[in-house]
C-alpha positions in Angstrom: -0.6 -37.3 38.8 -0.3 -40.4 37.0 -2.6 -39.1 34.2 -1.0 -35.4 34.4 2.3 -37.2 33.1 0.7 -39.1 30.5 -0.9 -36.5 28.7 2.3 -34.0 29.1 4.4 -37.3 27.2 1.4 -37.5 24.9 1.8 -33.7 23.7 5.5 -33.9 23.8 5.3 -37.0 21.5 2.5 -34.8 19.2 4.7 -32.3 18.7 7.6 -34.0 17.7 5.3 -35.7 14.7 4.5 -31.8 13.8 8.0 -30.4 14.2 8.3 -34.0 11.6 5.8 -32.5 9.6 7.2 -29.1 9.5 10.5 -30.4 8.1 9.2 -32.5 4.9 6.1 -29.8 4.5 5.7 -29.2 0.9 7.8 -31.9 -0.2 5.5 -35.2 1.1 1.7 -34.8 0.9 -0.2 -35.8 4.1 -1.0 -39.8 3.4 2.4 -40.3 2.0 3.9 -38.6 5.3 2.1 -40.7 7.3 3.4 -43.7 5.9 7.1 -42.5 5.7 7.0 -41.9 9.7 4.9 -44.7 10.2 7.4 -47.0 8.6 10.2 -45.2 10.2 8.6 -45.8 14.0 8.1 -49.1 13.2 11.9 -49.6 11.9 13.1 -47.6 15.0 10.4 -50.0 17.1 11.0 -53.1 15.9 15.3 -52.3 16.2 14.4 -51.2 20.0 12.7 -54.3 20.6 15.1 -56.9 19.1 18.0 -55.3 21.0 16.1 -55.0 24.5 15.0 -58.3 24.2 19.0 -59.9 23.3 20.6 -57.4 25.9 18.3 -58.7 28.6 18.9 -62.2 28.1 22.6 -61.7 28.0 22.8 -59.2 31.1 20.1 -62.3 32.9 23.0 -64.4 31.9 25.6 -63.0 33.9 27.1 -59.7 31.1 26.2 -57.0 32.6 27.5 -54.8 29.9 26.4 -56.4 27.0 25.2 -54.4 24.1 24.1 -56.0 21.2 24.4 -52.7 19.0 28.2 -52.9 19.6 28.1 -56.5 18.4 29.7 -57.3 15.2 27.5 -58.8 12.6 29.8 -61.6 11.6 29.3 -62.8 15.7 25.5 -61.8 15.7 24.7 -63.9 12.5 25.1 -67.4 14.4 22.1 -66.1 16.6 20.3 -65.3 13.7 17.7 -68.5 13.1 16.8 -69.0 16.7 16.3 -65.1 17.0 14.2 -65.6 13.9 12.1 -68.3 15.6 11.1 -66.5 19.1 11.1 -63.0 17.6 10.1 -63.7 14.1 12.4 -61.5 12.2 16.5 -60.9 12.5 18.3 -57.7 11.8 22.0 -57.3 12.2 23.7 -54.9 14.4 25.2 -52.6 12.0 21.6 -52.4 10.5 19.6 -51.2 13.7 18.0 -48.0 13.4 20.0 -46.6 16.2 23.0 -47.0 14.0 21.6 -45.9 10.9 20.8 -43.0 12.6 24.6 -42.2 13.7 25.7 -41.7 10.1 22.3 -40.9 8.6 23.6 -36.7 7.6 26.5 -37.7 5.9 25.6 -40.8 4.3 25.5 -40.7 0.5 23.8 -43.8 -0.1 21.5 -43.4 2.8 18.4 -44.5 0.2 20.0 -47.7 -0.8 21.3 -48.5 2.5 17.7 -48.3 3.9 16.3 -50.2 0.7 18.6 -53.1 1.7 17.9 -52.9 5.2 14.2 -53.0 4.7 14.3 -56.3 2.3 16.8 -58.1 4.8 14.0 -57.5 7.4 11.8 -59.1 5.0 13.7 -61.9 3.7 15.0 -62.7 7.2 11.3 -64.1 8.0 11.2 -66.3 4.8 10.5 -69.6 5.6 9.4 -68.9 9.4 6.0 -69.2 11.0 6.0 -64.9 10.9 6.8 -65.2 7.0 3.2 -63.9 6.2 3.5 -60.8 9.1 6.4 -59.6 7.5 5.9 -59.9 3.9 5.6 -56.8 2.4 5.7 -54.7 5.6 7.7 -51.7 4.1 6.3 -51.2 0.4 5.0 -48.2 1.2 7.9 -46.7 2.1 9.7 -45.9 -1.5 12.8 -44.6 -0.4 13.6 -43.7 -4.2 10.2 -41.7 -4.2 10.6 -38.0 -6.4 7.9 -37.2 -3.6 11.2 -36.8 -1.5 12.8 -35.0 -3.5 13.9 -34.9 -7.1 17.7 -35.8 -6.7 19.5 -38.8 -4.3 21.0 -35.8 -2.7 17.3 -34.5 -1.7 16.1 -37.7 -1.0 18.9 -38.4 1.5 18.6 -35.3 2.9 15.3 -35.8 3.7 15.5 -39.1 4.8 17.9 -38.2 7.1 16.0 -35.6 9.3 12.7 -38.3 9.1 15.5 -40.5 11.0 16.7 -37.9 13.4 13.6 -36.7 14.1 12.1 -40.2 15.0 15.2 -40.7 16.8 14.4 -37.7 19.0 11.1 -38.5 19.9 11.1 -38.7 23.5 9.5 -42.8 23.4 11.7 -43.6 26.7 12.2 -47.8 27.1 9.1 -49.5 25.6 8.3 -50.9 29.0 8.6 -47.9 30.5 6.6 -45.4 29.0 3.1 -44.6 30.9 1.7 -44.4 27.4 1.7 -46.2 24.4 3.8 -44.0 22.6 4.0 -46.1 19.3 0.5 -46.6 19.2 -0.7 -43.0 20.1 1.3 -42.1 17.2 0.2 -43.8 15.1 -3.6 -43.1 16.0 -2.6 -39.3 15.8 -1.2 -39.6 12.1 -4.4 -41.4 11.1 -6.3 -39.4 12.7 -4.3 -36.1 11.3 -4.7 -37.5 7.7 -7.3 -39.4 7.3 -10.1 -37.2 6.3 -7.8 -35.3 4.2 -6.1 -37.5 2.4 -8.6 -37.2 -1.2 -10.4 -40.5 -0.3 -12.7 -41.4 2.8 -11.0 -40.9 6.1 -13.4 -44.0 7.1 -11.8 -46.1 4.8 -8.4 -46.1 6.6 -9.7 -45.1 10.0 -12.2 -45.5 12.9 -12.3 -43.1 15.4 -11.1 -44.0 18.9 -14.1 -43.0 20.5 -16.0 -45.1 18.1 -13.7 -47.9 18.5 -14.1 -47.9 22.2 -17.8 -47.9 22.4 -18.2 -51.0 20.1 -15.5 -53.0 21.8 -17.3 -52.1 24.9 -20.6 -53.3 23.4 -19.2 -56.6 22.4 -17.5 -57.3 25.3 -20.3 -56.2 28.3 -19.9 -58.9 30.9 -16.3 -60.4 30.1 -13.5 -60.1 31.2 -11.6 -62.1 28.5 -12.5 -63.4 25.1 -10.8 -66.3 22.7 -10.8 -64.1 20.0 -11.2 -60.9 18.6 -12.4 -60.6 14.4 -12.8 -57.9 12.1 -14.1 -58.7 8.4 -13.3 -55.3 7.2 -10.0 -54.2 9.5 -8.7 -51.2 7.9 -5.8 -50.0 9.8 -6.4 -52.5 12.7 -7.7 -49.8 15.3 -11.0 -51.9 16.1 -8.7 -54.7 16.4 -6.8 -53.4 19.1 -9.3 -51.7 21.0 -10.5 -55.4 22.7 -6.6 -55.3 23.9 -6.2 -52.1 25.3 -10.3 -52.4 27.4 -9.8 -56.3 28.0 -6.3 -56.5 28.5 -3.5 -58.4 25.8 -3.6 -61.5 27.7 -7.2 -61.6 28.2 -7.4 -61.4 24.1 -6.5 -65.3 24.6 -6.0 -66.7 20.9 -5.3 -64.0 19.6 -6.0 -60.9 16.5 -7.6 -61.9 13.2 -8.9 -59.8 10.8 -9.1 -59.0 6.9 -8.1 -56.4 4.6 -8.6 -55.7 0.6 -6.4 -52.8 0.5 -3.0 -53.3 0.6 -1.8 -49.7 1.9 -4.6 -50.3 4.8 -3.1 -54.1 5.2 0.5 -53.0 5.9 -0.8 -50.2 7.9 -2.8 -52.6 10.4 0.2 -55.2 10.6 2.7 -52.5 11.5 -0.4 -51.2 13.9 -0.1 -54.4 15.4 3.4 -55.0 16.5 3.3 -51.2 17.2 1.5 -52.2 20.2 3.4 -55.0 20.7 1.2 -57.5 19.6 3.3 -60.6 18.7 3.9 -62.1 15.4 2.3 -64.9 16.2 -1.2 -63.8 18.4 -2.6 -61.9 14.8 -3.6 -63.0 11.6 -4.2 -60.5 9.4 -5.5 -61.6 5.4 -5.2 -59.5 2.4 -8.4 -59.9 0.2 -12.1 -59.6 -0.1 -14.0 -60.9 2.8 -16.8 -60.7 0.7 -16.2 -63.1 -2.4 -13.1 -64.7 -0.2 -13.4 -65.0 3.0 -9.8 -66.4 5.0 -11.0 -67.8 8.5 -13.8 -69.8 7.7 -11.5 -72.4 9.4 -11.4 -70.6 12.5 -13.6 -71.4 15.6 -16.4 -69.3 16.5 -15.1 -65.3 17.5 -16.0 -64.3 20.7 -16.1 -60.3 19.6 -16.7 -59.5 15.9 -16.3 -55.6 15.5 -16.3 -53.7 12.2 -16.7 -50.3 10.8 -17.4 -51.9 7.0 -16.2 -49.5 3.8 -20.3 -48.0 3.4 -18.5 -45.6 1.2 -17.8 -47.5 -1.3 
């Protein structure tokens, strides 16, 4: 039964990404779609999660009907650097996705508002341990893009149905949900675009079925590891494969792995907190492992996994 219901919520969720799809069809090629709902799940996720996480600690603490949306952001600000330090990023009330959303169709300087919003997330990490996951996270979503559309009016307009139709995707409480519904998304778009996106599908993505026979591989006879490596990450799917066979917590130090695209970078650090991998249990470099390796400081990696870039 259990599996009956996943796979019903894991169609459901398909479909909503093609209904997406359907809407911005002919106006945003395949690999810059991807990105564009990519970024906006993460937004949406990352809004979801900072709220949950404040609401439950204020309903824990006797409020009941606490709701940090409704908040003000002059009142949420004085939370803002402790949020930063157990969270690792901040973002006001009146700048949550779910809010966003509620004036999205009418909003004029929707692409501007969502620029700002974007950099706030950013900048609200400077100077914190997650500084480096955060950097950067949303420059491939160019909200000014003529691949929108070739006015602001366009643009908007356009931004504003990839908003409501994120906002509709049935995702449910994070918790909740009997599959990882921000993660099988994101393994549907890569695995929707990949191989059609004028360059080799391989680069960006490794199939699951691939993924999960080499984590298997690496990890006959454990049941937890210290950490889990990949020279050549891509998109991070590898990565995240020892998480979801082993378990999160049995991944015990955590994610490390490196990157020389930067697209594929940002991709595999908005993969990770996708599936709710914390700011501070990955490590994710951008450069060539080859001629500059980043965790030669690290102690030996009990699973090294990689699908290296043969095509080039």
């Amino acid at each position: 039964m259990a599996d009956i219901k996943r796979e019903q919520e894991r169609e459901e969720l398909h479909r909503a990404i093609w209904a997406i799809a359907d809407e911005l069809r002919g106006a945003v090629d395949g690999w810059d779609f991807k990105n564009y709902v990519l970024g906006t799940m993460f937004y949406r996720y990352i809004s979801e999660d900072l709220t949950n996480y404040i609401n439950q600690g204020e309903r824990e603490a006797g409020d009941s009907e606490f709701d940090y949306a409704q908040m003000s952001d002059e009142e949420a600000e004085g939370a803002k650097e402790s949020l930063v330090q157990e969270k690792g990023f901040f973002i006001l009330p009146s700048d949550l996705f779910c809010n966003v959303c509620k004036i999205a169709e009418t909003d004029e300087n929707l692409n501007e508002r969502l620029e700002r919003i974007f950099n706030s997330i950013e900048n609200s990490a400077k100077g914190s341990e997650s500084e480096d996951d955060f950097k950067g996270l949303f420059d491939d979503f160019d909200v000014n893009s003529n691949k929108l559309g070739p006015t602001v009016a366009k643009r908007n307009e356009r931004l504003a149905k990839l908003l409501l139709g994120i906002k509709n995707m049935n995702l449910g409480n994070i918790q909740d949900h009997s599959i990882d519904a921000f993660g099988d998304a994101y393994e549907y778009l890569m695995g929707m675009y990949a191989s059609n996106a004028g360059k080799s599908g391989g680069e960006f993505f490794t199939p699951s079925e691939v993924s999960i026979l080499l984590t298997r591989l690496g990890t006959v006879g454990k049941t937890e590891i210290n950490k889990a490596y990949d020279p050549a990450c891509g998109s991070g799917s590898l990565l995240l494969k020892s998480a979801e066979i082993l378990g999160k917590d049995a991944v015990r130090n955590g994610f490390y792995g490196q990157e020389v695209n930067i697209t594929t970078y940002n991709l595999c650090r908005i993969n990770m907190f996708l599936h709710e991998i914390g700011f501070d249990k990955f490590d994710i470099a951008c450069d060539d492992t080859l001629t500059s390796p980043q965790h030669w400081g690290e102690e030996p990696f009990e699973l090294i996994v990689s699908n290296p870039p043969y095509s080039i």
